[in-house]
C-alpha positions as CSV (number, residue, x, y, z in Angstrom):
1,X,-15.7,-34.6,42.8
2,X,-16.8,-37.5,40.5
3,X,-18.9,-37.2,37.9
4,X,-22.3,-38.6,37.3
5,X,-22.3,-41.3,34.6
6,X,-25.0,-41.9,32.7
7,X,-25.0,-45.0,30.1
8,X,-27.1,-44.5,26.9
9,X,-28.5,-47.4,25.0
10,X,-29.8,-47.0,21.5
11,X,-29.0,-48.6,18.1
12,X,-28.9,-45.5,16.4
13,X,-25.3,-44.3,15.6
14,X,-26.2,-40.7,15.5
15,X,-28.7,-40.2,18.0
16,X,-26.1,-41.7,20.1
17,X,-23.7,-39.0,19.8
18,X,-26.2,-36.2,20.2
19,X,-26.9,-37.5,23.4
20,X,-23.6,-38.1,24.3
21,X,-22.9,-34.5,23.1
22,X,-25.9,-33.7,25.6
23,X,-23.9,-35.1,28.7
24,X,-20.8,-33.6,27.9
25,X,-22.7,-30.3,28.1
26,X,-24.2,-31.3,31.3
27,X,-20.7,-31.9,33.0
28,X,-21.0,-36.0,32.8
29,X,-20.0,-39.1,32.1
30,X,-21.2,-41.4,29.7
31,X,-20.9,-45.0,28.2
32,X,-22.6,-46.0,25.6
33,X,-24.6,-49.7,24.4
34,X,-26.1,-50.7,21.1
35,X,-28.5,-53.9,22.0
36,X,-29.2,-55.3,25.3
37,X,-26.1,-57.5,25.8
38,X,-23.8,-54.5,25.1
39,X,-26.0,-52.6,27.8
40,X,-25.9,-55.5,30.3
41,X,-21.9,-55.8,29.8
42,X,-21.6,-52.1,30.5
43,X,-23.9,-52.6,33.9
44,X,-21.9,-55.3,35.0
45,X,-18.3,-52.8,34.3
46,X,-19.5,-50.6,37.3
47,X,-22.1,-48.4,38.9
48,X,-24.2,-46.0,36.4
49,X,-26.3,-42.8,38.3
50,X,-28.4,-42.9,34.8
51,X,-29.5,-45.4,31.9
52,X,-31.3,-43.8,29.2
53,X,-32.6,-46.4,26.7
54,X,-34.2,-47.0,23.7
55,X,-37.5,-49.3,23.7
56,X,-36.3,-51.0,20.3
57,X,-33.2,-52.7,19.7
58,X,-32.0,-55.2,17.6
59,X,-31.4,-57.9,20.1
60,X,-34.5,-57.3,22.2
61,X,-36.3,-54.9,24.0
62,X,-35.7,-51.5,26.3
63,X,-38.9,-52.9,28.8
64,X,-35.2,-56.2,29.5
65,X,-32.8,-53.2,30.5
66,X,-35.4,-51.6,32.7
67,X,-36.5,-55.3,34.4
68,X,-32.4,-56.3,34.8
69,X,-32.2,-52.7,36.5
70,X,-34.7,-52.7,38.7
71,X,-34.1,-56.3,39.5
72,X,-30.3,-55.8,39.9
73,X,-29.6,-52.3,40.7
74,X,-32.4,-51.0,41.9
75,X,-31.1,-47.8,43.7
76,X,-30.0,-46.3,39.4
77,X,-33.0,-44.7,37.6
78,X,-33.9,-45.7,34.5
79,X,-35.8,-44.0,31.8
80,X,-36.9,-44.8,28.1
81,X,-37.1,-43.4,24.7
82,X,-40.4,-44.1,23.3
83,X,-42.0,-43.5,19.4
84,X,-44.2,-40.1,19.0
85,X,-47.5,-41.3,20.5
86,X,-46.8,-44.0,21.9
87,X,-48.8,-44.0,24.9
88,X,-48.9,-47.1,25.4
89,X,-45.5,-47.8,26.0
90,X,-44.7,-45.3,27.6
91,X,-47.5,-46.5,30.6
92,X,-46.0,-50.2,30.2
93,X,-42.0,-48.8,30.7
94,X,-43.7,-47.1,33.6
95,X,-45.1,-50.3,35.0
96,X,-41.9,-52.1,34.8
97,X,-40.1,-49.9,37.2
98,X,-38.8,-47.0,34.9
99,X,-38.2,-43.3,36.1
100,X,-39.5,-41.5,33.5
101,X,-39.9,-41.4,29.4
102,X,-38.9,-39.2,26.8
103,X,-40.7,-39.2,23.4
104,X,-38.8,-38.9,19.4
105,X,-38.2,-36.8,18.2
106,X,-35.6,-36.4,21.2
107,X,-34.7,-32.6,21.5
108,X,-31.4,-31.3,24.0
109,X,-34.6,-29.9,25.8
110,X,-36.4,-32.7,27.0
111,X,-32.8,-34.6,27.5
112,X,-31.7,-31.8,30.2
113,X,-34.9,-32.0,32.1
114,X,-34.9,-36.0,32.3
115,X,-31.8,-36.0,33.3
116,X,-31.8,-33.3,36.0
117,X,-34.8,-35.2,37.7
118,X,-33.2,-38.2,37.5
119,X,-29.9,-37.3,39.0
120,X,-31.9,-35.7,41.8
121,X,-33.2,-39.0,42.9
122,X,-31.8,-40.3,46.5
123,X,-30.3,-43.3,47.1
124,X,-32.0,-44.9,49.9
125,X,-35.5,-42.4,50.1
126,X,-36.9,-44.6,52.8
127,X,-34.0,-42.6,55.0
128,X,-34.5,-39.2,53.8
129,X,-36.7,-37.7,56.1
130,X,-40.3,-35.9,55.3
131,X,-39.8,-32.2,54.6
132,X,-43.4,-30.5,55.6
133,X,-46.1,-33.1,55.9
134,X,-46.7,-34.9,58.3
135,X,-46.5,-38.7,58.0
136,X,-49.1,-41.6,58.3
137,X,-49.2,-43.0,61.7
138,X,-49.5,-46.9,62.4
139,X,-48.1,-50.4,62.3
140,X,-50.7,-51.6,61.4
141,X,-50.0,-54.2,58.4
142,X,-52.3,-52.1,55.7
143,X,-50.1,-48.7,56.8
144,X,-46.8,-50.5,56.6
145,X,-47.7,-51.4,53.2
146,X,-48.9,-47.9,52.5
147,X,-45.6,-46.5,53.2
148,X,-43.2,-49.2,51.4
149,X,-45.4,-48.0,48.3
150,X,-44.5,-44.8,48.9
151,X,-40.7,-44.8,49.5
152,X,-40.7,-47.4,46.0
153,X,-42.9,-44.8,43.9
154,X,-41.3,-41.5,45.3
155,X,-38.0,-42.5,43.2
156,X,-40.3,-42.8,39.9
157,X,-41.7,-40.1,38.2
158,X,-44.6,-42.4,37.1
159,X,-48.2,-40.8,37.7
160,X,-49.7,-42.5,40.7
161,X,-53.7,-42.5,41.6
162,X,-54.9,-42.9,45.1
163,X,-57.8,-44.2,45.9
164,X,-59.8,-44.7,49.4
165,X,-62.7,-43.4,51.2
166,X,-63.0,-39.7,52.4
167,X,-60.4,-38.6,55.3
168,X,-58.1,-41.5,54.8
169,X,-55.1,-39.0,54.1
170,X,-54.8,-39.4,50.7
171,X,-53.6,-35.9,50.0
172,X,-51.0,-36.9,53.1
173,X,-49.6,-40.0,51.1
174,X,-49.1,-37.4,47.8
175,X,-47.0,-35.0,50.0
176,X,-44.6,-37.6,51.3
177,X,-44.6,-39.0,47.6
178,X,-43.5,-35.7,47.1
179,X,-41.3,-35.2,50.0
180,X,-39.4,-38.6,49.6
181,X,-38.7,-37.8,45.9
182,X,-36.4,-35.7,43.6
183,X,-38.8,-32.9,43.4
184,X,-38.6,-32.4,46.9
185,X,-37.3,-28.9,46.9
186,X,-39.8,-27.6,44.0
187,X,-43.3,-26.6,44.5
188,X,-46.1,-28.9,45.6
189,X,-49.4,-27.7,44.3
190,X,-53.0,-29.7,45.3
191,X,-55.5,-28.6,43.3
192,X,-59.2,-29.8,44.8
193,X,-60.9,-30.4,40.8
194,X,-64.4,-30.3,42.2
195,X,-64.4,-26.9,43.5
196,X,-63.5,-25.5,40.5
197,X,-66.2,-23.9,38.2
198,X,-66.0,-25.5,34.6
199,X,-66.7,-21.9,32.9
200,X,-62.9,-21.6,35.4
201,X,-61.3,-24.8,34.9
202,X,-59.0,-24.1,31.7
203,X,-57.7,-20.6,33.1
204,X,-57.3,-22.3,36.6
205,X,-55.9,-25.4,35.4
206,X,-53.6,-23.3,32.3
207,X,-53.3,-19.9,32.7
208,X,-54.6,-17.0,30.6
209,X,-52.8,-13.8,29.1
210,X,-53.7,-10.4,29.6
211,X,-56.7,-9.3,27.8
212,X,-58.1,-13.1,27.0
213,X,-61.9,-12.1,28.9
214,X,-63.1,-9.3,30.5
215,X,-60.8,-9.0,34.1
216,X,-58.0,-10.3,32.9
217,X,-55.8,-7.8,33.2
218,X,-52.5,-9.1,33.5
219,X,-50.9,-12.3,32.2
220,X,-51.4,-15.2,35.2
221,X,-50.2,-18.7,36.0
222,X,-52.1,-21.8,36.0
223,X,-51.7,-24.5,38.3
224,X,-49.5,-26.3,35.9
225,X,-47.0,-23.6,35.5
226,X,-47.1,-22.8,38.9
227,X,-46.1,-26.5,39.5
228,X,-43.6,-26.5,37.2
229,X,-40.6,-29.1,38.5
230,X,-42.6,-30.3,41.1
231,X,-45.7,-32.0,41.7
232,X,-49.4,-31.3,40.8
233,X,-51.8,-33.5,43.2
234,X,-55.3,-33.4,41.4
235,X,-57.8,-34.4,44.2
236,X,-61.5,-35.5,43.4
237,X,-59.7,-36.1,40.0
238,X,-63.3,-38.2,38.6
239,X,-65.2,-34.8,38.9
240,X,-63.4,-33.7,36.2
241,X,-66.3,-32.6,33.1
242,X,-65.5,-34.6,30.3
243,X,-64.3,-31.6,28.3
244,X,-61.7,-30.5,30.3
245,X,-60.6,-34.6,30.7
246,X,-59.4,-34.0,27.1
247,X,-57.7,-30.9,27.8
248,X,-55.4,-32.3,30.7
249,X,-55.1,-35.6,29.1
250,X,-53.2,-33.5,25.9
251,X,-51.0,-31.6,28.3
252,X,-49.9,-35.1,30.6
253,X,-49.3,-36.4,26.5
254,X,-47.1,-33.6,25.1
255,X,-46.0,-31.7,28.7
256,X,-47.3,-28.3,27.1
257,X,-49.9,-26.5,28.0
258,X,-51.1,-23.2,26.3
259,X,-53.3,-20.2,28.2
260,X,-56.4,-19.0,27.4
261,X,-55.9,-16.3,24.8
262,X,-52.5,-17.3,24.5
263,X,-51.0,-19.3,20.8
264,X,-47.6,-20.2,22.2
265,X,-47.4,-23.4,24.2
266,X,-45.4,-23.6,26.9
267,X,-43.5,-26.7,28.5
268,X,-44.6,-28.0,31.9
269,X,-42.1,-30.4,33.7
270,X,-44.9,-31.5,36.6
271,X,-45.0,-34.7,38.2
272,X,-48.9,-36.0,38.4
273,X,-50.6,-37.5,41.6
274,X,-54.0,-37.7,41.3
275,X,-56.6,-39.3,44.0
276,X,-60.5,-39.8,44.2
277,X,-62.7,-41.3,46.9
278,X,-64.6,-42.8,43.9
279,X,-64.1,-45.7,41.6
280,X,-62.4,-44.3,38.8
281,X,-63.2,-47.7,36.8
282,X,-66.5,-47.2,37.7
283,X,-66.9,-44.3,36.0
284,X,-65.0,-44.9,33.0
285,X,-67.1,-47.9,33.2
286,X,-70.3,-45.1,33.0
287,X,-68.7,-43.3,30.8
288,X,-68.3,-40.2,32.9
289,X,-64.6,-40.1,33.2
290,X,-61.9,-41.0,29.5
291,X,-60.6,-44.5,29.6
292,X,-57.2,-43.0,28.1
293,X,-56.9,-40.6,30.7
294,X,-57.9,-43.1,33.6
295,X,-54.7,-45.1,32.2
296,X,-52.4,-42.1,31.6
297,X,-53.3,-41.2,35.7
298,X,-53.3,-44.9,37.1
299,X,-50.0,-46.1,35.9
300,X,-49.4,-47.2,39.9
301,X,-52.2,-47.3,42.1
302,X,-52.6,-46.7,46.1
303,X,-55.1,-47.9,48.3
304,X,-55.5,-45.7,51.5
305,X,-57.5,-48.1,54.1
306,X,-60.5,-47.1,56.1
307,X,-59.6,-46.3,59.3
308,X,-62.1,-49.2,60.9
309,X,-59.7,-51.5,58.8
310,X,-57.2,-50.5,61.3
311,X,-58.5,-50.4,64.1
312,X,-54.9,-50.8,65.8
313,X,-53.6,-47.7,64.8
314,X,-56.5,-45.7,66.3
315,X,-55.0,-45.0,69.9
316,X,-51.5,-44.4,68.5
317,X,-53.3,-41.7,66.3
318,X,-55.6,-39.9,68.3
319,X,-52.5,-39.4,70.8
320,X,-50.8,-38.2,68.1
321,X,-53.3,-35.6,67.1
322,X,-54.2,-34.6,70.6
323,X,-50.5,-33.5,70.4
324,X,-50.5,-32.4,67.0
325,X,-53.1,-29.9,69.0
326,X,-50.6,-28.8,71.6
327,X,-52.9,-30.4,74.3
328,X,-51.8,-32.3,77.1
329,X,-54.9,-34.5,77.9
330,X,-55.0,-38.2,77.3
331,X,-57.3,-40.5,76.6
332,X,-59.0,-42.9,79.1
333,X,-58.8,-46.1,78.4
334,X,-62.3,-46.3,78.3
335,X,-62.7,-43.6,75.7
336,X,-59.8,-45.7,73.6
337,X,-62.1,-48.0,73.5
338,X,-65.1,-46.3,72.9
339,X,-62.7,-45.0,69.7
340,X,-62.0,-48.4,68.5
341,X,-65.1,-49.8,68.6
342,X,-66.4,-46.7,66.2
343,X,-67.0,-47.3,62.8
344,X,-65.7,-43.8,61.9
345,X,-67.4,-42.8,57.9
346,X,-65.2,-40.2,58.0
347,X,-61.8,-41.6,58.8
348,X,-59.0,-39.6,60.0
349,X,-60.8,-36.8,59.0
350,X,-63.6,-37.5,61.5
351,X,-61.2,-38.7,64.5
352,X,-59.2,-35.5,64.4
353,X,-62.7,-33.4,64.4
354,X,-63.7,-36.1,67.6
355,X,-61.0,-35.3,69.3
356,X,-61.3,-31.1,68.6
357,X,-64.5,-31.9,70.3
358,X,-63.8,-33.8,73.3
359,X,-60.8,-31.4,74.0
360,X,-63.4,-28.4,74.4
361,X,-66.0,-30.1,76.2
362,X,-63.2,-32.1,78.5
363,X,-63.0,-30.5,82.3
364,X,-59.6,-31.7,83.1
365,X,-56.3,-33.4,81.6
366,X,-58.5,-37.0,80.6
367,X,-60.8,-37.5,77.9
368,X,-63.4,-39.7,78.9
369,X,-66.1,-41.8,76.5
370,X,-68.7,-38.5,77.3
371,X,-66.3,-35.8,76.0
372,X,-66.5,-38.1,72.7
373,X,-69.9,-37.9,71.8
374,X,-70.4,-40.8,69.8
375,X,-73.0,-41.3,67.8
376,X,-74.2,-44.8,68.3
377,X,-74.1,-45.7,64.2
378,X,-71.1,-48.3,64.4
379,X,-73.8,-50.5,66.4
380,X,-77.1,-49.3,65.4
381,X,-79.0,-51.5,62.7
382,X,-78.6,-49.8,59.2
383,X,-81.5,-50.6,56.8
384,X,-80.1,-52.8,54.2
385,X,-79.0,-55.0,56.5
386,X,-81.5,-58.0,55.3
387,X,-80.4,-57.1,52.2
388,X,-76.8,-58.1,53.0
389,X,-77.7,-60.9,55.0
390,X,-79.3,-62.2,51.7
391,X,-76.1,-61.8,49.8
392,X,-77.3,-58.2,47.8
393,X,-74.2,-56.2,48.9
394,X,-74.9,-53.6,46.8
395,X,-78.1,-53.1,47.9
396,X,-77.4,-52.7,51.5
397,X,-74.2,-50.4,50.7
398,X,-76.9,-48.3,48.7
399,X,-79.1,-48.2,51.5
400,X,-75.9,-47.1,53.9
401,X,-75.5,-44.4,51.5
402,X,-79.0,-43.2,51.4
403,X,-79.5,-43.1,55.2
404,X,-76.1,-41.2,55.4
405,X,-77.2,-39.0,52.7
406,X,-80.5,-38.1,54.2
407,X,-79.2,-37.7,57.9
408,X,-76.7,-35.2,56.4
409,X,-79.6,-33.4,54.6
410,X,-81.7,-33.3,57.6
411,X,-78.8,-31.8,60.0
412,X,-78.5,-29.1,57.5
413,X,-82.1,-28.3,56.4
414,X,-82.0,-29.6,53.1
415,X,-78.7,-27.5,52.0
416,X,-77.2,-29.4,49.8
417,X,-74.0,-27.7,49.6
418,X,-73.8,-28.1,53.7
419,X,-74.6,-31.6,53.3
420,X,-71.9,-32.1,51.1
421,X,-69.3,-30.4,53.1
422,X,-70.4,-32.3,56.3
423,X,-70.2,-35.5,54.7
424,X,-66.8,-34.0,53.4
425,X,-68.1,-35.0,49.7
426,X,-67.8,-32.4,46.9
427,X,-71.1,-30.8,46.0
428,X,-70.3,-32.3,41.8
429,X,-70.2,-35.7,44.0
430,X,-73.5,-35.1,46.4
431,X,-75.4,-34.1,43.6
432,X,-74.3,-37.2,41.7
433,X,-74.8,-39.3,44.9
434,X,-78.5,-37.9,45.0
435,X,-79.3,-38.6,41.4
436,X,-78.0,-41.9,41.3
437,X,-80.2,-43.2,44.4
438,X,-83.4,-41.6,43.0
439,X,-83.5,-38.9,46.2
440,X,-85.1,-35.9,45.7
């Protein structure tokens, strides 16, 4: 069987043969470059599985070698050797179209673990079939977007940020990102960050040892270590408190993270998706969430549409769910209708609870528009409205908002923790919501 060859571009003499000391260990190949034109010479020799290069070299830079690759070949990962600290290059090598990074001083330890990811990487991932999740139904032109983004990014290791309204299927999107990538056969861990108590966050997020506070009576995993050479999805990532920002922004820097009561750190080899239903550079903007983490998280970003911006996909999908359900009833085409014409606030999220509806109020094999039970708010006149018809956008999207929030708190008695999980908001993010629009 042929070996995996790897080409390694650096103008350092000696760092060169420790990493071609490295592959030999490994069981591969290697060629080696010391500027860009050497690299590019050895790229156009033959086929590489792996370029590791430096960002620095005398005839240019790294960020030309990762461009010519992706440009050229794009199916061979590419990954970078970047100063200590250097964050920011690290992000921009990212950008461009490289796999991963690896920081100097560069030890056998962090060589292996690039590499193995990298050779892990398929060919052609839009091919490889989803292990698990299911995937994102629709031709519509906003979902065939959606998923070329996602076969591109599953090959990276970059951190990606998803954004989009509640119940678009963001966490969906992560586990196909996961599912289409190298990491496909490690762990996939979602971790919901506003459910988390803060007093919890750092033993949750890092682990503890035995005897660190009172209950802990055995050493335990965090979510990092039990991600460990997979993925970590981070959902509702802005209700993060600021203090624990600068704890996970020091583990995605260094790839260690220590537990509570513990001195040692360990090394973490996770892959970050993150995702929010709120504008992350809104609140770096208010100061609620670190501008150098929001740029560590949102090295590629994905936009999940709202289901009423597709409305095309909505008969393909509720079919898909009623079978998803195991039911054999269809919809009339008067109740598809009724479904398109529905403004749906809560996206997928609300269609598939719909549907759960109409199947149990349903007398036979056909859902008609009465088994839906809309409510009539896609057509009803939302205050605000003359405040959008005079331009003031954000004043009639914070009058939608109100009137949602209020409705919410009415249907639950003022419960605020209801409330939030009807609207399918985190309580961090209702309570936020409240204070913002000045409702008591």
């Amino acid at each position: 069987m042929k070996k995996p060859r790897v080409l390694l571009v650096d103008d350092e003499p000696d760092l060169l043969d420790l990493l071609e000391l490295d592959m030999v260990r490994m069981g591969l190949d290697s060629a080696r470059a010391a500027s860009v034109a050497e690299a590019r010479a050895e790229l156009a020799k033959g086929p590489f599985d792996l370029c590791l290069t430096d960002m620095r070299l005398p005839d240019g830079e790294g960020l030309e070698i990762v461009r010519h690759i992706a440009e050229h070949l794009p199916h061979t990962p590419v990954a970078v050797i970047t100063a200590f600290g250097s964050a920011e290059n690290a992000v921009v090598a990212l950008k461009t179209g490289a796999f991963d990074y690896v920081e100097k001083p560069v030890t056998p330890e962090k060589v292996r673990s690039l590499v193995r990811s990298a050779l892990r990487v398929p060919d052609v991932p839009a091919s490889k079939p989803a292990k698990g999740p299911r995937g994102l139904i629709g031709e519509s032109t906003a979902m065939r977007q959606v998923r070329a983004l996602i076969d591109k990014v599953a090959r990276s290791q970059a951190p990606v940020f998803i954004s989009g309204d509640t119940g678009t299927g963001k966490e969906v999107a992560a586990r196909l990102i996961h599912a289409q990538g190298p990491r496909a056969e490690a762990p996939f861990i979602a971790v919901n960050c506003g459910a988390i108590p803060e007093t919890l966050m750092e033993s949750e997020f890092f682990g503890y040892k035995k005897g660190a506070f009172t209950g802990a009576d055995a050493d335990r995993e965090g979510f990092f270590q039990a991600a460990h050479g997979g993925t970590l999805f981070l959902d509702e990532v802005a209700d993060l408190p600021l203090p624990m920002q600068v704890k996970l922004l020091r583990a995605i820097q260094e790839k260690r993270v220590r537990r509570v009561g513990g001195v040692v750190e360990e090394p973490v080899d996770v892959r970050l998706i993150s995702a929010s239903h709120q504008d992350l550079q809104a609140a770096v903007n208010a100061q609620r969430f670190r501008q150098d983490l929001f740029y560590r998280l949102n090295v590629i970003g994905m936009q999940m549409p709202a289901l009423r911006e597709r409305r095309e996909d909505i008969a393909p999908l509720a079919q898909a769910i009623l079978a998803r359900f195991g039911a054999t009833a269809t919809l009339s085409p008067e109740a598809a209708a009724a479904l398109r014409d529905y403004g749906f606030p809560g996206n997928v999220r609300e269609l598939e609870n719909i549907l759960e509806r109409a199947l149990a109020l349903s007398d036979n094999s056909l859902i008609r528009p009465e088994d839906l039970n809309l409510t009539p708010r896609e057509h009803a006149r939302m205050p605000g409205d003359d405040a959008q018809a005079e331009g003031d956008l954000q004043a009639y999207l914070d009058a939608v908002e109100r009137k949602a929030l209020l409705d919410a708190l009415q249907k639950t008695g003022g419960n605020k923790t209801a409330a939030a999980r009807w609207l399918g908001v985190t309580f961090r993010s209702m309570r936020y919501r409240l204070e913002r629009l000045g409702i008591e």
